[in-house]
C-alpha positions, 0 to 999 in steps of 0.5 A: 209055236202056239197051243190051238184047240183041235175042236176049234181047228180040226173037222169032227170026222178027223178029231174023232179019227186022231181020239183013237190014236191019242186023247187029252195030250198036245201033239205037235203036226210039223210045217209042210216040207218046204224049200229053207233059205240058206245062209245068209240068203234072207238078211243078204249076208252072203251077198255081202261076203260074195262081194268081199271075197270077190274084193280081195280076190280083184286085190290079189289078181292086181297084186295086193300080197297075202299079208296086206290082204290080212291086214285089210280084211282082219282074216287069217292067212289060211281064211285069205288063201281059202277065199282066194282058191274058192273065188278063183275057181268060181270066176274060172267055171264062170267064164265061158 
């Protein structure tokens, strides 16, 4: 965030009309409201994460047991257990 001059950026009328309100302090005027990406979406995090999920849910369907996944995949048996609930629900509400 930068310090900008209202006389340099405002038109008179609306630097006149914000010197009734305040005068001689920063004030700070937010963004529009504008649509943020979520977790993960701008560096492809979540497409990476999507695809392991996916990876050991295939593993588990092919039958890989919880505790090979753990070992493969460095998780907690509850993090595998969770991953394979979510996906399994996301491939059956896929499915036509």
């Amino acid at each position: 965030m930068s310090y900008k001059n209202g006389k340099d950026v405002l038109p008179p009328s609306l630097l006149k009309q914000l010197q009734d309100y305040i005068q001689g302090e920063i004030i700070y005027i937010p963004k529009k409201e504008q649509k943020r990406a979520g977790w993960g979406e701008n560096n492809g995090t979540r497409l990476i994460i999507e695809k392991r999920n996916r990876e050991i849910y295939g593993r588990y369907k092919s039958g890989s047991t919880i505790f090979e996944l753990i070992q493969m995949y460095h998780l907690s048996e509850d993090s595998i257990r969770k991953i394979i609930v979510k996906t399994r629900e996301l491939v059956t509400n896929a499915a036509p």
